[in-house]
Steps between C-alpha positions, in 0.01 A plus 500: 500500500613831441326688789580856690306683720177497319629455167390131413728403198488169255543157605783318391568073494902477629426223753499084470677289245564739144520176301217344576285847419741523130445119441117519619457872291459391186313185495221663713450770222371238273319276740315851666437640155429221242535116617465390825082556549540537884773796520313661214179510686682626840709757301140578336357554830774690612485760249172546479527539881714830403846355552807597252579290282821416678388494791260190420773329275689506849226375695427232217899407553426430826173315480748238262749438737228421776374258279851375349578463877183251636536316159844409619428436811208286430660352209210591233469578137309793426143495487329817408209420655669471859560897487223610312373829632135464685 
């Protein structure tokens, strides 16, 4: 954050692992935008919620490593209908 006094400046991502956000970037921007039915609905949603564009590719980003992560760790293919938005 770039904060001071009551100034409230623009968010910036410098924290966690910076290869797993370069190696993650890219395939996201064509599962959110154009292949992968379940980020493009939840990036949907998120900009018609009023979010920037960015801003939703990063939360989409994050919504696929939550699900990478419990398909590892329940060793499971993926099944679109498992994370289907209700």
């Amino acid at each position: 954050d770039d904060d001071s006094g009551k100034r409230r400046g623009e968010r910036h991502i410098k924290g966690g692992r910076r290869w797993v956000r370069n190696a993650i970037y890219m395939p996201c921007v064509g599962a959110a935008t154009k292949n992968n039915p379940v980020l493009k609905a939840y990036y949907q949603r998120l900009l018609a919620k009023g979010k920037e564009p960015k801003v939703a590719l990063i939360a989409c980003m994050r919504k696929l490593i939550i699900i990478l992560n419990t398909m590892i760790a329940r060793r499971q293919k993926w099944d679109p209908s498992r994370y289907a938005l209700s």
